[in-house]
C-alpha positions as CSV (number, residue, x, y, z in Angstrom):
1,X,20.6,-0.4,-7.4
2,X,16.9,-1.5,-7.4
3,X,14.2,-0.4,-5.9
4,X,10.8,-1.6,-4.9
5,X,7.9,0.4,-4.4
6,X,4.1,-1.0,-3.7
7,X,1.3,2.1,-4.8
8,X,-1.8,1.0,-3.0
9,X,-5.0,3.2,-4.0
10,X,-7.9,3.1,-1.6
11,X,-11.4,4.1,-2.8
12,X,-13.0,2.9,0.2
13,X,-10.9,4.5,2.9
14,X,-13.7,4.7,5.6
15,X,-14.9,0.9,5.2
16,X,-11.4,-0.4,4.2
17,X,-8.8,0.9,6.1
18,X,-9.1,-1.6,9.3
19,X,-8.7,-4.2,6.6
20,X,-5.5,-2.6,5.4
21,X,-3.8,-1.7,7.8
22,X,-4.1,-5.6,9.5
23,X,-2.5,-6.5,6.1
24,X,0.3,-4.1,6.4
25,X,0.6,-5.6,10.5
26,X,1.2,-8.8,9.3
27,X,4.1,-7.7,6.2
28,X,5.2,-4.8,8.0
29,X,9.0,-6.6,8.4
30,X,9.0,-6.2,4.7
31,X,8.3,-2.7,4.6
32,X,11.0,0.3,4.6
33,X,9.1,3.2,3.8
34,X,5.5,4.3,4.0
35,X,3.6,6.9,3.1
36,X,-0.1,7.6,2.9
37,X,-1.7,10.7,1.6
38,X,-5.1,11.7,1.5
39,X,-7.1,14.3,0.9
40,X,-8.9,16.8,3.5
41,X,-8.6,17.2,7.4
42,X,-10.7,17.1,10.4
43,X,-14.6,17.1,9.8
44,X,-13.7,17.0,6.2
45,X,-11.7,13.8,5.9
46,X,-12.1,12.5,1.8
47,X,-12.8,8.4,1.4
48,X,-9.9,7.8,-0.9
49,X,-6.2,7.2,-0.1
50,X,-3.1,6.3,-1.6
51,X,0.1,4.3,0.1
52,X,3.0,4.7,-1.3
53,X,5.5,1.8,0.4
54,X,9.3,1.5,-0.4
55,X,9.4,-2.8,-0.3
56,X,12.3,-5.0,1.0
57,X,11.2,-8.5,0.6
58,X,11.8,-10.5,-2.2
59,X,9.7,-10.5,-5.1
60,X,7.5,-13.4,-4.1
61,X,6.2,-11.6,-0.7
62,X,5.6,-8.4,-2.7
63,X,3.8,-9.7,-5.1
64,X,1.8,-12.0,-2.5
65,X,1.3,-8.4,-0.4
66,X,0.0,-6.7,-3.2
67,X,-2.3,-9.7,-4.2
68,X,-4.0,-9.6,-0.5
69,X,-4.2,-5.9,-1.0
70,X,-6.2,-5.9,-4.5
71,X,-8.5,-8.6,-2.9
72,X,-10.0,-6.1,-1.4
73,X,-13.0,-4.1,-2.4
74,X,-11.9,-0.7,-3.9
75,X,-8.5,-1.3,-3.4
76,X,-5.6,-1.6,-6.2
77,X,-2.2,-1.7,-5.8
78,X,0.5,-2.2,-8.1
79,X,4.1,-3.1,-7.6
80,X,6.5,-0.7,-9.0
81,X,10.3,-1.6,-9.4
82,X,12.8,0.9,-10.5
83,X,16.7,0.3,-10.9
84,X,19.8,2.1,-12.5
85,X,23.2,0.7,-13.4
């Protein structure tokens, strides 16, 4: 079994997120599982994220999904792929 996971790191949450979440719109068929986590609530909302996304497409489109991502301006991502026997 193998899994594919895409951690996407967002140090620029306020100015970025639009930008983000259009890329996730457009690759969202290739994405089982999603997760975002950030610090602080309400009035008190932090400017750094992380996404954690469980991938199904084939290597190519993840790859090309977390390229578009790390374009951005304090944004990384890195693909992660796990697998046991």
């Amino acid at each position: 079994m193998k899994k594919t996971v895409l951690l996407v790191l967002i140090g620029k949450r306020k100015e970025e997120a639009v930008k983000v979440q259009q890329i996730l719109t457009g690759w969202g068929c290739l994405i089982k599982t999603r997760l975002g986590i950030h610090d602080g609530v309400l009035d008190n909302c932090s400017d750094s994220g992380l996404l954690i996304l469980e991938m199904v497409g084939s290597d190519e489109q993840n790859q090309e999904i977390a390229r578009k991502l790390s374009v951005l301006p304090g944004v990384s991502s890195k693909l992660v792929e796990l697998e046991v026997e």
